[in-house]
C-alpha positions as CSV (number, residue, x, y, z in Angstrom):
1,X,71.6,103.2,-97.3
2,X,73.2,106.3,-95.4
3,X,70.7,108.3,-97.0
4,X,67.6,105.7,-95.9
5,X,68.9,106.0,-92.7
6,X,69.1,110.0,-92.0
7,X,65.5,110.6,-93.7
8,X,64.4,107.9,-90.9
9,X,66.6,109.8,-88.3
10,X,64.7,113.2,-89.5
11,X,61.2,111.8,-89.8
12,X,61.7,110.4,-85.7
13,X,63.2,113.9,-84.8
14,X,59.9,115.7,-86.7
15,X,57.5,112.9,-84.6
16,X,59.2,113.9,-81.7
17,X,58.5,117.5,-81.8
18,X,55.2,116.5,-82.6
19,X,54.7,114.4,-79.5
20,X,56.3,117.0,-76.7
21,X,53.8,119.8,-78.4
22,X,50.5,117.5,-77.8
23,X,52.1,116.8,-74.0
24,X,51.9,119.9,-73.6
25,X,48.9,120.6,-74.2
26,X,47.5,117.2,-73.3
27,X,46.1,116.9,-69.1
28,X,45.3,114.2,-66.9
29,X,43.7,114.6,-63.7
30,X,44.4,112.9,-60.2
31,X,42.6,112.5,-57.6
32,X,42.2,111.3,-54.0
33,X,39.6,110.6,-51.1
34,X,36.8,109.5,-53.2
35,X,37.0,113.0,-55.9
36,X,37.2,114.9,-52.9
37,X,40.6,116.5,-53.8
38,X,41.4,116.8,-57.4
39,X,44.8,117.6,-59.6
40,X,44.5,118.7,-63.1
41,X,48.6,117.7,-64.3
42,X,49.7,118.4,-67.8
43,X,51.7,115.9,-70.2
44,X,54.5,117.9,-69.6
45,X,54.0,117.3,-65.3
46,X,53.1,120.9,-64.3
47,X,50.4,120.6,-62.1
48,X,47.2,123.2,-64.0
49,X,45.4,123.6,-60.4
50,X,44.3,121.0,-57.4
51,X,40.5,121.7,-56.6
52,X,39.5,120.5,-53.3
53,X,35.4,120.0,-52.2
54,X,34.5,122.0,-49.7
55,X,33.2,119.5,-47.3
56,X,36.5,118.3,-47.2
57,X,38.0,122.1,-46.7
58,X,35.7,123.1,-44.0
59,X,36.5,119.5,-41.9
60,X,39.1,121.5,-40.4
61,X,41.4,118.4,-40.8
62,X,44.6,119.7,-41.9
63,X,46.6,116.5,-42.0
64,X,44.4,114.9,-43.7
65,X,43.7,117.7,-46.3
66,X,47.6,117.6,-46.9
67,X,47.9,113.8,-47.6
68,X,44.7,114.0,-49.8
69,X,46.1,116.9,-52.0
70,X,49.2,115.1,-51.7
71,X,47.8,112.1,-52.9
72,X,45.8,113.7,-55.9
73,X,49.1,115.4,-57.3
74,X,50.9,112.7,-57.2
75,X,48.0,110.5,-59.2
76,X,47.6,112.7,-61.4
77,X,52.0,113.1,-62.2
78,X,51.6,109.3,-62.5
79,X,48.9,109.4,-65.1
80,X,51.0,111.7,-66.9
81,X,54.0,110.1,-66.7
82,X,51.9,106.9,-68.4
83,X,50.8,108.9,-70.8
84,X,53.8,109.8,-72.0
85,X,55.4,106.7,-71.7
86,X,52.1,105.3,-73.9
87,X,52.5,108.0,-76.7
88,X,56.7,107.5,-76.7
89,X,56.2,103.8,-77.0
90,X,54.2,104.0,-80.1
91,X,56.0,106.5,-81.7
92,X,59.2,104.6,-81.5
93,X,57.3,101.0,-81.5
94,X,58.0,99.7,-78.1
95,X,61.6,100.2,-78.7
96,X,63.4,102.5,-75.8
97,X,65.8,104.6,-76.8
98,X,68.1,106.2,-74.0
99,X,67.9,109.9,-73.9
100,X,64.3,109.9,-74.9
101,X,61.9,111.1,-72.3
């Protein structure tokens, strides 16, 4: 049974590896204001680049600009953050496991 158990321990530990090296190279992107301001995020939540239109750069409405790149990072860090919730839940089966992302 011990034995049973540890292969099942090893296989999850292999999975995992696995799973954090396609987040890594897996991206999402946000975006705000219609697709005016856009942030490519990867699985891992490092933001790749933020591309803004430049209708919306040359409006010369800084606040707004701000809030709408603000806006599109943080969709795009909750896309990724779903994403890896997503893959973690069906590698471990719904079941959550402290410690694990």
């Amino acid at each position: 049974m011990n034995q049973k158990l540890i292969r099942q321990a090893q296989e999850l530990q292999k999975q995992m590896l696995k799973l954090q090296q396609e987040l890594e190279t897996a991206v999402v992107e946000g975006s705000a204001g219609g697709g005016a301001v856009k942030a490519v995020v990867t699985g891992k939540l490092k933001v790749q680049s933020v591309t803004i239109s430049p209708e919306v750069a040359s409006g010369g409405d800084v606040d707004m600009l701000q809030d709408l790149v603000t806006a599109a990072i943080n969709d795009g860090l909750e896309k990724a953050q779903g994403l890896a919730a997503q893959r973690m839940s069906a590698l471990t089966g719904g079941l959550k496991i402290p410690g694990l992302m």
